[in-house]
N, C-alpha and C positions, 0 to 999 in steps of 0.2 A: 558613494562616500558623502556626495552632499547631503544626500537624503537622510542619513545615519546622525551628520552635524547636527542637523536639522531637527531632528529626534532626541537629540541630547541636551539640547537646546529648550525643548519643551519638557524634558525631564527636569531640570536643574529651575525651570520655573515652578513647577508644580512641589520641586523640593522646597524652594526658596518658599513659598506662598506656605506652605507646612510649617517652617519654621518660625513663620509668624505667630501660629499658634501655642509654639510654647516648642523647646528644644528635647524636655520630659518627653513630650507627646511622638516626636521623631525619632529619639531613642529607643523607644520602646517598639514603633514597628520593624527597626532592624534587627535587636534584640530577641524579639519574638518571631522574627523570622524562623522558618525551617528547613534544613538540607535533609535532601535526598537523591537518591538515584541507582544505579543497577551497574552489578561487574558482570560481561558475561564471555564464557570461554565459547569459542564457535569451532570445529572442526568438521571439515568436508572429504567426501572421496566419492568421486565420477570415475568410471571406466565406461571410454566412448568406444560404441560398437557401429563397425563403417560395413556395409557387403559392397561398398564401390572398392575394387582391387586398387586402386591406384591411392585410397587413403589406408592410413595402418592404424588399427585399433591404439588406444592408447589408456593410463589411469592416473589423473590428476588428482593433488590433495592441497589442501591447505590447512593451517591453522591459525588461531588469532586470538588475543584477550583485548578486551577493552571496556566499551560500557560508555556509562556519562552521569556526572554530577552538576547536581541542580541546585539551588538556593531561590527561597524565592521570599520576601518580606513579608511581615504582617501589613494589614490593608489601615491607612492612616485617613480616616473619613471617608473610604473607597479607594484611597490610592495605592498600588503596591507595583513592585517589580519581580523581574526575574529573570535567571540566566539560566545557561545552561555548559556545562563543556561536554564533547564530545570525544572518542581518542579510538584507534584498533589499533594493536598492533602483531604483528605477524613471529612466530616463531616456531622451530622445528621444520622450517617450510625449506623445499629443496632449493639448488642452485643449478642454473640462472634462476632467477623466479621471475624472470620476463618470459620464461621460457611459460607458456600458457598449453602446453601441453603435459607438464610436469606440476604447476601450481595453479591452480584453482584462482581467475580473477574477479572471485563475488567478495571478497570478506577485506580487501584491503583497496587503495586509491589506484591512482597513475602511477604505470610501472609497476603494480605491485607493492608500493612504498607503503609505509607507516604513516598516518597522519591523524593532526589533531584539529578541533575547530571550536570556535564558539557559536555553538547551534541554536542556541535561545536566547533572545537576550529583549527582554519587552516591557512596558509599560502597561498597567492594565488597572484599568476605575471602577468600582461596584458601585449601580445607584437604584436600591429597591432592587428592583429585576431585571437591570437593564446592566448589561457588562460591555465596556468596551477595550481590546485589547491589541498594540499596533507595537510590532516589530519581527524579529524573528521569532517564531515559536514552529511546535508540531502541529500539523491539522489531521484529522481522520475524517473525510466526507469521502463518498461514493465516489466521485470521480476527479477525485484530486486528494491526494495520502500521503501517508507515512511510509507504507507496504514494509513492514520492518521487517523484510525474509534473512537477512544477513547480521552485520555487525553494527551499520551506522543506517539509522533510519532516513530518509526524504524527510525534507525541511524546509522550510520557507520563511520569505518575510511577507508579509500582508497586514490589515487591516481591518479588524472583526468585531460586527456590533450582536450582538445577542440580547433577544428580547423574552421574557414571559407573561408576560402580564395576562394574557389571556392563557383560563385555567386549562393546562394539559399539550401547554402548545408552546413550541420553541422556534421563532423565528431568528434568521439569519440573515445579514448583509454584510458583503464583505469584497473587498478589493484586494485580489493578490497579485506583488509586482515580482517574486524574484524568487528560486527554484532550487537548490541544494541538492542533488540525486546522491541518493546514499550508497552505498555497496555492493548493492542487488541489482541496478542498472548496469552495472559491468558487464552484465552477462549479456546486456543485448549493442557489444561495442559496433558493431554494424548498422545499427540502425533498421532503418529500412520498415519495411510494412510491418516486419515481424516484430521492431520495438514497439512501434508506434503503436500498437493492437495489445501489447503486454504491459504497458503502464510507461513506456520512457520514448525518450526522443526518437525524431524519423531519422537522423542524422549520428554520428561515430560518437556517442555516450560511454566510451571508452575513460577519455579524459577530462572530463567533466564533471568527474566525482571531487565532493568536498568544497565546494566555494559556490557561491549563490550568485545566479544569473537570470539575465533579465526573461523572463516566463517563453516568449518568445521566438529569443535567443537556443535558450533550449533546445525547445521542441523543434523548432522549422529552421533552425539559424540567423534568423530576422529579427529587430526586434521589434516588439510592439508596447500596447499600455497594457499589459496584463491580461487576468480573468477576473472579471466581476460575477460576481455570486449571490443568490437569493432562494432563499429556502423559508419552507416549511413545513413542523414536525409537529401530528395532532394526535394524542390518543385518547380515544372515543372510549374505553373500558380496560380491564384486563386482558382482555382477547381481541380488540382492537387499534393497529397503528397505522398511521396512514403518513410518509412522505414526499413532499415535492421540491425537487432542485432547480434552478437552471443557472449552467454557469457559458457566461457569454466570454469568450475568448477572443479577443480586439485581432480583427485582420486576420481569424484563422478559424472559426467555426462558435457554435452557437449548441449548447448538449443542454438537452433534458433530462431526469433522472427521473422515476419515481416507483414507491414501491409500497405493496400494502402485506402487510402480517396479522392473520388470521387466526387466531385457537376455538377449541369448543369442547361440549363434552361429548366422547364416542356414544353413541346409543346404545352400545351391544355391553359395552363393560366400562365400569369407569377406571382399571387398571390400564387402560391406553389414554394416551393424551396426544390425539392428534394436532397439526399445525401446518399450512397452508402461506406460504409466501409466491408475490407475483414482484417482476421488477421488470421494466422500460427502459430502454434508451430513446432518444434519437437523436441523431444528427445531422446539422447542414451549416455550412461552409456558409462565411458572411465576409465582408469587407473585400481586401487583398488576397484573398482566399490564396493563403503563403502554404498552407498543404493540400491544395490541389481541390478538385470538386469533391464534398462530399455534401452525402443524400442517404444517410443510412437507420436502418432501423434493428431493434436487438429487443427480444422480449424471451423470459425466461421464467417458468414454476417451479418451487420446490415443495415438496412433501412432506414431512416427518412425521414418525410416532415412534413416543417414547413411553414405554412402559418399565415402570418403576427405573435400574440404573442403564435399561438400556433403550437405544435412538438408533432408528431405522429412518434413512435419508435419498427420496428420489428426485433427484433433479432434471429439465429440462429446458434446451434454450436453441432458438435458430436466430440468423444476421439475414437479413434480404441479399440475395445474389449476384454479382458483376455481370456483366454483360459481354461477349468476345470485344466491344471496346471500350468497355468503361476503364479507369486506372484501377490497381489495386485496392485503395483507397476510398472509392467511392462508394461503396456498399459496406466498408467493414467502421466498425466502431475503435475510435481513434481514443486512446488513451493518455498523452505526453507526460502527467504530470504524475505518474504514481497508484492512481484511481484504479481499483480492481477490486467493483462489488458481486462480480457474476459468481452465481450459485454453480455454475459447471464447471468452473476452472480445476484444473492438477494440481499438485504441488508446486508444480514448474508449466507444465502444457498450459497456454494461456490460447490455443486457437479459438476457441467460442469466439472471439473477437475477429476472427476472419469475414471476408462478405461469402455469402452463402454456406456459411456449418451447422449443420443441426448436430448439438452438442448434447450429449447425456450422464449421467454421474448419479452411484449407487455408492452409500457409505453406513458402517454400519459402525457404532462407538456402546463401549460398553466401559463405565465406571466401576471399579473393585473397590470403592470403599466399605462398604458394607461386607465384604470378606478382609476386611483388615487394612487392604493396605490403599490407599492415597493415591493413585495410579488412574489414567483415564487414557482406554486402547482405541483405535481408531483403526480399521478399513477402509478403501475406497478404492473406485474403478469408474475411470472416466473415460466415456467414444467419441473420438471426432468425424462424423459425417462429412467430407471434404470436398465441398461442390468444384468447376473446374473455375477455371481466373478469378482465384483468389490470391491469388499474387505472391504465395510462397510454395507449397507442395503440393505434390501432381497425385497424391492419396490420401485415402484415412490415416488419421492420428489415432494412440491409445496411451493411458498410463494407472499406472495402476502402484496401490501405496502403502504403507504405514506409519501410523503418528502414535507416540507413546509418551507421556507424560507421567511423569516420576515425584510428587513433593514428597521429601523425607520429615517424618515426622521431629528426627532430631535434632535439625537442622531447620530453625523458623525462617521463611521465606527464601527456601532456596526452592527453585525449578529444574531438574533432569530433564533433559527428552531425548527421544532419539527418533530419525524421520528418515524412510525410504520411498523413493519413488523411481518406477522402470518405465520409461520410457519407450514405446514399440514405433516405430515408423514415425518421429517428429520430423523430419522431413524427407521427401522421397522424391528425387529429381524425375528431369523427364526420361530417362532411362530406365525408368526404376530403382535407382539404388538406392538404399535406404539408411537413416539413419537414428540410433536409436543411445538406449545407456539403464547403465546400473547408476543410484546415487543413495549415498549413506548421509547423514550428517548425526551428528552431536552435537548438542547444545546444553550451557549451563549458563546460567541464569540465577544472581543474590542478590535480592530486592532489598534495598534500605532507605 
């Protein structure tokens, strides 16, 4: 809260210092300010399949509307603001809807409730090439995101400088204190190695949706000073990109990102357009080392070719492997804040992040516009190679999908989709029992 004061504080300077310059001139960047934002309807359906007798199948649904409205000012010599609101709310949805075997807990808060939030709310200075922007906003880097899979995105407050001055190249520096987990983190309300590996906390991310805490706090339940961030993003041509991360996470681990993108032209026919992607992790545990020893490494290829509307996609990726006494933890790539750039992930199967998986994923997407209609279908089929102490199942993963995207022509900026993914053995105790699922969703989507 003080920090928020604090913030308000150096807004209302920066107003006051504008209004020197004439109150015309003030007028006009609120005035010319723009709203925007998105309605979107979300609807789920999971039927969980158990072969352990003692659990009973079961088929959860949910439904939700909501979205988020934005406003953001024109910029008054560099300076501009912006906000955002946030909101889901639930309806059609069965009773109890605490009852998480009947309602679906990805698409609404704690308890299932409805809730609203101010998700954005920042100050930000243009000067030449150089942007800086400090309060709550959305971020999308590699290993710290938005992961927008539900209703309300991951959100933060932090501290972002952005630079280009040199041609072709976007550099970053950034300090983020505080953590917002959106909707999609419900689903890992356990915690444990399997959140921490899938983008959210190691600890019950149950009810921690909707209100921003300390980065920390979060992930390991401690707090700390955040994650400091530095990046850099260089593109050498058109068939040339090359990035490098590192985000230092105070008293809990230290991660590198980087990754290179490749095109060219096929020798055999220029109707193929192949493409070439490589990406890195690594990590290791620094300070108070608050989630335990880690020492892990994650490296992953993808392939594409795409000839004319359609793209054939192979992916490949392994984590170095646990040891009979290493923890959990200590080989697998630790995720807390959202972050999920891997080329092999499912829809939902996020194991690639285990220690020792050799992870693989075939995807085939074929666009219909050119037969009329707006439409863009997707395949896919993902393997999880499941080495032993990795700290969650005693076997191979598999899942396999559909993603279908709908724009109607008569309707400007609306999105249809519809996404299935079946899950085969996500996890499989040491008895063998296994567990698996059907999943449907629906989503709509009105851009304004």
């Amino acid at each position: 809260m003080k920090k928020y004061i604090a913030l308000s504080a150096v807004a209302m300077s920066f107003v006051a210092a504008a209004s020197l310059n004439g109150a015309d001139d003030l007028s006009g960047m609120f005035s010319g300010g723009k709203a925007s934002g998105q309605i979107r309807e979300f609807s789920i359906s999971r039927t969980m399949d158990y072969s352990n007798p003692a659990l009973n199948d079961y088929t959860r649904n949910a439904n939700a509307i909501g979205g988020y409205l934005k406003y953001e000012t024109a910029d008054f010599k560099g300076l501009s603001f912006g906000a955002a609101f946030y909101t889901t709310n639930g309806f059609f949805n069965d009773s109890p809807k605490t009852d998480y075997t009947e309602v679906d807990p990805t698409l609404l808060g704690e308890n299932n409730d409805n809730y609203s939030m101010l998700g954005e709310a920042y100050i930000q200075y243009k000067m030449a090439n150089t942007t800086f922007k400090a309060g709550r906003q959305r971020l999308d880097t590699p290993m710290l995101g938005s992961d927008d899979a539900r209703m309300v995105p991951n959100l933060f407050e932090a501290y972002v400088l952005t630079n280009k001055d040199i041609a072709n190249t976007t550099l970053m520096a950034a300090h983020v204190t505080k953590f917002a987990q959106g909707t999609f983190g419900r689903a890992y309300g356990a915690g444990g190695i399997l959140g921490s590996t899938a983008g959210y906390s190691s600890w019950d991310a149950s009810n921690q949706v909707g209100e921003f805490k300390n980065m920390g706090t979060y992930a390991a339940n401690e707090s700390t000073d955040g994650v400091s961030i530095l990046s850099a993003t260089h593109t050498f041509n058109k068939n040339l990109k090359v990035q490098l991360w590192d985000y230092y996470a105070h008293d809990i681990m230290n991660t590198i990102y980087g990754q290179v993108d490749a095109s060219w032209n096929c020798l055999v026919t220029d109707a193929i357009k192949p493409s070439l992607s490589i990406q890195m992790i690594k990590e290791n545990d620094i300070g108070d080392e608050l989630l335990g020893k880690i020492d892990s490494t994650y490296w992953a290829a993808k392939f594409d070719a795409k000839i004319q509307n359609f793209t054939a996609s192979l992916a490949y990726s392994q984590t170095s492997k646990n040891s009979a006494t290493d923890a959990a933890r200590e080989n697998a790539i630790t995720s807390t804040w959202g972050g999920m750039p891997a080329f092999t992930q499912g829809m939902v199967t996020r194991h690639m992040f285990l220690a020792g998986t050799d992870a693989a994923k075939v995807a085939l997407s074929y666009n219909f516009k050119d037969l009329g209609a707006n439409v863009l279908a997707t395949l896919y089929y993902a393997d999880f190679d499941m080495a032993e102490n990795n700290g969650y199942t005693f076997d191979d993963a598999s899942e396999s999908g559909f993603d279908i995207i709908y724009k109607p022509a008569i309707v400007k900026n609306l999105e249809l989709r519809l996404r299935a993914n079946y899950a085969e053995d996500f996890n499989v105790n040491a008895a063998g029992a296994t567990t698996g699922w059907d999943e449907y969703r629906f989503i709509a989507n009105y851009n304004f």
